[in-house]
C-alpha positions in Angstrom: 0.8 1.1 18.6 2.1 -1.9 16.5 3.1 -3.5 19.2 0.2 -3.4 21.8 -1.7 -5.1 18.8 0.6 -7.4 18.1 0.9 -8.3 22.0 -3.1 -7.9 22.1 -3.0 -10.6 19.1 -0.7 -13.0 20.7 -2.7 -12.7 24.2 -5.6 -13.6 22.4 -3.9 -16.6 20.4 -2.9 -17.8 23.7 -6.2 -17.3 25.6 -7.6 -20.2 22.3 -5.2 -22.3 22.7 -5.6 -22.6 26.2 -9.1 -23.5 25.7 -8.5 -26.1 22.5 -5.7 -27.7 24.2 -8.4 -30.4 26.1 -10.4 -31.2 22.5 -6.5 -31.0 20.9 -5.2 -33.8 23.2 -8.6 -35.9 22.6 -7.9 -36.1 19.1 -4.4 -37.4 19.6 -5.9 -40.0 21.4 -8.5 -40.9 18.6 -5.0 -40.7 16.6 -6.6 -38.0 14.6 -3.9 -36.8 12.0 -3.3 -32.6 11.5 -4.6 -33.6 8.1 -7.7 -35.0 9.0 -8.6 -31.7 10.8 -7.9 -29.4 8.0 -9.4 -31.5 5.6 -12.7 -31.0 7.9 -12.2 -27.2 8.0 -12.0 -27.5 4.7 -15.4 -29.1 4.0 -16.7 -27.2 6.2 -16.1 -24.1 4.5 -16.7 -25.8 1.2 -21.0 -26.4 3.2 -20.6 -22.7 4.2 -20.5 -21.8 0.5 -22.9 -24.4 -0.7 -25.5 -22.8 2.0 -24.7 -19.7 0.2 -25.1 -20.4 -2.8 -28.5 -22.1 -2.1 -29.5 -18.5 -0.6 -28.2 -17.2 -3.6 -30.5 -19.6 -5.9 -33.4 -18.4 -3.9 -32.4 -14.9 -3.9 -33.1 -14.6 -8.0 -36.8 -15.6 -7.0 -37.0 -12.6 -5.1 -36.9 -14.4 -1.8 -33.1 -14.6 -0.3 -33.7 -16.9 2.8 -31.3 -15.4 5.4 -31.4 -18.4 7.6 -29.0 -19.8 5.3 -26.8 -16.6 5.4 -26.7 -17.2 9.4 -26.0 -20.7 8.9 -23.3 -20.0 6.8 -21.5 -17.5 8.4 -21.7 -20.0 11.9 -20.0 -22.7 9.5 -17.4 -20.7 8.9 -16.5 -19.5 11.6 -17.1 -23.1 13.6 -15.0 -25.0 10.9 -12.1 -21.7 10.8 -11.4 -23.2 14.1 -9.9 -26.4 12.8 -7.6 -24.0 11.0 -5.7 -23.1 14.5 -6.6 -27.3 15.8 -4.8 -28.8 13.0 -1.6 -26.4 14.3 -1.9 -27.3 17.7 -2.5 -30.9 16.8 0.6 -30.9 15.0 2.5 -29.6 17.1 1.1 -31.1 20.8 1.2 -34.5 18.7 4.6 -34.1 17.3 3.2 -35.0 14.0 4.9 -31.8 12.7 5.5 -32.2 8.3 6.9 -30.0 5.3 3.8 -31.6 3.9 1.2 -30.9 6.3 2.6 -27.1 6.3 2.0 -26.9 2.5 -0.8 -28.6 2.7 -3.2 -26.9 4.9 -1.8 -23.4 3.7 -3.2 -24.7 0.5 -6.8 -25.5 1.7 -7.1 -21.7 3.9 -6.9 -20.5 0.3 -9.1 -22.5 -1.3 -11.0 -21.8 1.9 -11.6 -18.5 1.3 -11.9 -18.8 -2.8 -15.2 -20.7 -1.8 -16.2 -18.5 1.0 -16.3 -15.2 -0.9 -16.6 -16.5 -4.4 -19.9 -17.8 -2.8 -20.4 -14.5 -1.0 -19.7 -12.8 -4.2 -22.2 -14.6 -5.9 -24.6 -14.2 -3.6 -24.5 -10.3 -3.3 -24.4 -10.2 -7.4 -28.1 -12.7 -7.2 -29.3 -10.4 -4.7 -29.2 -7.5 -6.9 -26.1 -5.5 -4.7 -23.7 -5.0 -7.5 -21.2 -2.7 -5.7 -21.2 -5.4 -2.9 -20.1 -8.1 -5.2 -17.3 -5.4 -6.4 -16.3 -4.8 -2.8 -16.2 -8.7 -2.3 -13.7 -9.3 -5.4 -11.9 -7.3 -4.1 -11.9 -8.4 -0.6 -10.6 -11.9 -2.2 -7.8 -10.1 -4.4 -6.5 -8.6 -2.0 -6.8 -12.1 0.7 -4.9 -14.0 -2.0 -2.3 -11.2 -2.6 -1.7 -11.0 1.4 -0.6 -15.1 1.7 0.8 -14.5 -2.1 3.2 -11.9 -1.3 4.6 -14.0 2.1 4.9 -17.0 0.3 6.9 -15.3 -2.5 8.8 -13.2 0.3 9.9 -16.2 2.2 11.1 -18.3 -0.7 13.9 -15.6 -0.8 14.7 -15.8 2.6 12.6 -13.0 3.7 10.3 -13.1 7.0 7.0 -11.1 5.9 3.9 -10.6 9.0 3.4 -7.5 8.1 -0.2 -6.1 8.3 -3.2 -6.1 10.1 -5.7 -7.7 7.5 -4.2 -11.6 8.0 -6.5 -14.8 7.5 -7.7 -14.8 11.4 -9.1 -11.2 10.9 -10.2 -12.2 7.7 -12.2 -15.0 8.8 -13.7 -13.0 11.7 -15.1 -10.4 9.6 -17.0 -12.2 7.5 -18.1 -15.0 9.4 -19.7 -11.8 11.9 -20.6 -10.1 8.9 -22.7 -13.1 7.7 -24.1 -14.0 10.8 -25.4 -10.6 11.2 -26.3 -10.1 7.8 -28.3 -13.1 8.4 -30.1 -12.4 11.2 -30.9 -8.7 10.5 -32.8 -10.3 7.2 -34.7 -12.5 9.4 -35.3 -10.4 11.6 -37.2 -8.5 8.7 -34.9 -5.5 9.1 -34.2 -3.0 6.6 -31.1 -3.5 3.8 -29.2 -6.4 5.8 -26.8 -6.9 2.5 -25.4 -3.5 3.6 -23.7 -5.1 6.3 -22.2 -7.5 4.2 -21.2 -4.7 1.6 -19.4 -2.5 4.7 -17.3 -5.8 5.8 -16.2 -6.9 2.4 -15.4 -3.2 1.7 -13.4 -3.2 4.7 -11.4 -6.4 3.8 -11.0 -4.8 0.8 -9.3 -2.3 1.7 -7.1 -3.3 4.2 -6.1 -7.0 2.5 -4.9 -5.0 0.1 -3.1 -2.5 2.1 -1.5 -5.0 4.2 -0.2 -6.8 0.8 1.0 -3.7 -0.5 2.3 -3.1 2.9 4.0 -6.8 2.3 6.1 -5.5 -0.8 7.4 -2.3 0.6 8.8 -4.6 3.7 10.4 -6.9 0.9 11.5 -3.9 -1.2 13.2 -2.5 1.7 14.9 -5.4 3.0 16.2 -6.5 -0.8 17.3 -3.0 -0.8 19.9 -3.9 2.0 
């Protein structure tokens, strides 16, 4: 089973890269550095949260303004594609760097600090206090998932374990705001639920796959 989703996974990475490849080798030839293009993600994220933070401002008057919550959630996951362009650009553009490695893992976490600190808030302004729970969560567990490979591989140890990585992270709430977003302008009924059920299920399965992380360590120290 692990392995049809892990093949599933790779299929799909391929089937992207396939179709960035053109806009990849365009921005070699505008001699667009990988860290130009994850410093754009970055910002991009970084407008994501502003957007929601704005709803968020609006939301204590009583009047959340979902358009911003779809806007939002089409930043994110527009400007989460840089994430995989910078990659490609690096590597098509053989402009491959120790640097640029620490340096765009480094802005995906501060990526998704803004994102769901900013999601966080928003569910708190909006008066869904288990959903801001859920979403503190969500991000403990996101941080412990890179936290736990990081620490793994600076002794030597390989550590992809898990289901919950940053792609399915992104996707999930990025979908989860757009149709959050949409529902609420759409005038239907409790669209923060939606947002409550997706951060619960980051929750949940960040930290499973971080705890998952450890035992993987634990096991292979153990040899």
């Amino acid at each position: 089973m692990k392995e049809k989703a892990k093949e599933a996974r790779n299929s799909l990475q391929h089937g992207i890269y396939m179709v960035i490849n053109p806009f990849v080798k365009l921005l070699i030839k505008m001699h667009v550095t990988p860290n130009i293009v994850t410093t754009i993600g970055f910002l991009g994220n970084v407008a994501a949260a502003v957007l929601l933070l704005i709803a968020a401002d609006r939301a204590l008057d009583g009047h959340a303004d979902y358009r911003l919550v779809t806007l939002a959630g089409a930043f994110v996951i527009g400007f989460s594609l840089f994430d995989m362009l910078d990659g490609q650009v690096a590597r098509l553009g053989n402009m491959t760097s120790s640097f640029g490695a620490l340096y765009d893992s480094v802005l995906d976490r501060y990526c998704e600090l803004f994102t769901l600190g900013a999601v966080e808030f928003f569910m708190i302004c909006n008066g869904s206090v288990g959903g801001a729970i859920l979403t503190f969560l969500a991000l403990i567990g996101s941080i412990m998932v890179s936290y736990v490979r990081a620490r793994a591989e600076g002794l030597g140890i390989e550590c992809k374990k898990g289901f919950m990585q940053r792609p399915e992270r992104v996707v999930v709430t990025s979908l989860s705001l757009l149709a959050a977003g949409i529902t609420g302008q759409c005038g239907g009924s409790n669209p923060d639920v939606i947002l409550t059920c997706a951060m619960g299920f980051i929750a949940f399965f960040a930290n499973m796959t971080a705890i998952a992380r450890i035992r993987h360590c634990y096991l292979q120290l153990k040899k």
